[in-house]
C-alpha positions in Angstrom: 166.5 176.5 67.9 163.3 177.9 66.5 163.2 180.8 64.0 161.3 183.6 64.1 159.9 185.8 61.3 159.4 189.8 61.9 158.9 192.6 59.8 160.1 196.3 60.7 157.3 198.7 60.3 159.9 201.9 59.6 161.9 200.3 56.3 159.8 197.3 55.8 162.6 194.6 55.6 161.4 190.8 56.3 164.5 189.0 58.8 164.6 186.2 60.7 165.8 185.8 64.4 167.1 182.1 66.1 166.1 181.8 69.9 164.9 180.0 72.6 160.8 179.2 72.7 161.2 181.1 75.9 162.3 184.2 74.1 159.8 184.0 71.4 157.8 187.4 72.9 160.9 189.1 73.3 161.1 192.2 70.7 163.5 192.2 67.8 165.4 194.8 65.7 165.7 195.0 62.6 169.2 194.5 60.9 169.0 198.0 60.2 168.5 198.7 63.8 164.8 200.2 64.1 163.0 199.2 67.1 159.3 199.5 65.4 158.5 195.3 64.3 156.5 192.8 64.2 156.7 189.2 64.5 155.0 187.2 60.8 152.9 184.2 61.9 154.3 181.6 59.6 152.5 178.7 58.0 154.0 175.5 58.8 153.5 172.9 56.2 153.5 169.1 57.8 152.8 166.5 55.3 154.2 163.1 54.9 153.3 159.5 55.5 153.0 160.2 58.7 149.6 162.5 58.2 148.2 160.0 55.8 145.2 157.4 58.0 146.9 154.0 57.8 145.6 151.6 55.4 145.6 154.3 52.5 142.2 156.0 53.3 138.3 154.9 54.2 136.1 155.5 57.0 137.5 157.5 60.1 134.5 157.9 62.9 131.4 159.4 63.3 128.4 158.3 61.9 128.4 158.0 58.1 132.5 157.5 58.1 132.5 155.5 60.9 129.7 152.6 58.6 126.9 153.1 61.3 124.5 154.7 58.4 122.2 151.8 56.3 
């Protein structure tokens, strides 16, 4: 289940909620039970083999990376 960010405007606290992607609009309160927050955007690192081109590197498209250029 995906985790949510927010941060209450009133005491300033930064907590995380766990719910549906359906849900992900709903409002949240804080653990100290103020109504007044807002939900972070969070970066989401993705790294990996799998974002590396295959073949370690080189050309990828277009005109000069793609070897169409003389």
């Amino acid at each position: 289940m995906p985790r949510y960010e927010y941060r209450c405007r009133v005491c300033g606290s930064t907590f995380e909620v766990s719910r549906p992607m359906a849900e992900s609009a709903a409002p949240a309160s804080c653990p100290s039970g103020h109504e007044d927050t807002v939900k972070l955007l969070s970066a989401v690192a993705v790294g990996g083999a799998a974002s590396a081109p295959a073949g370690g590197g080189g050309g990828g498209g277009g005109c000069c990376g793609g070897g169409c250029c003389g």
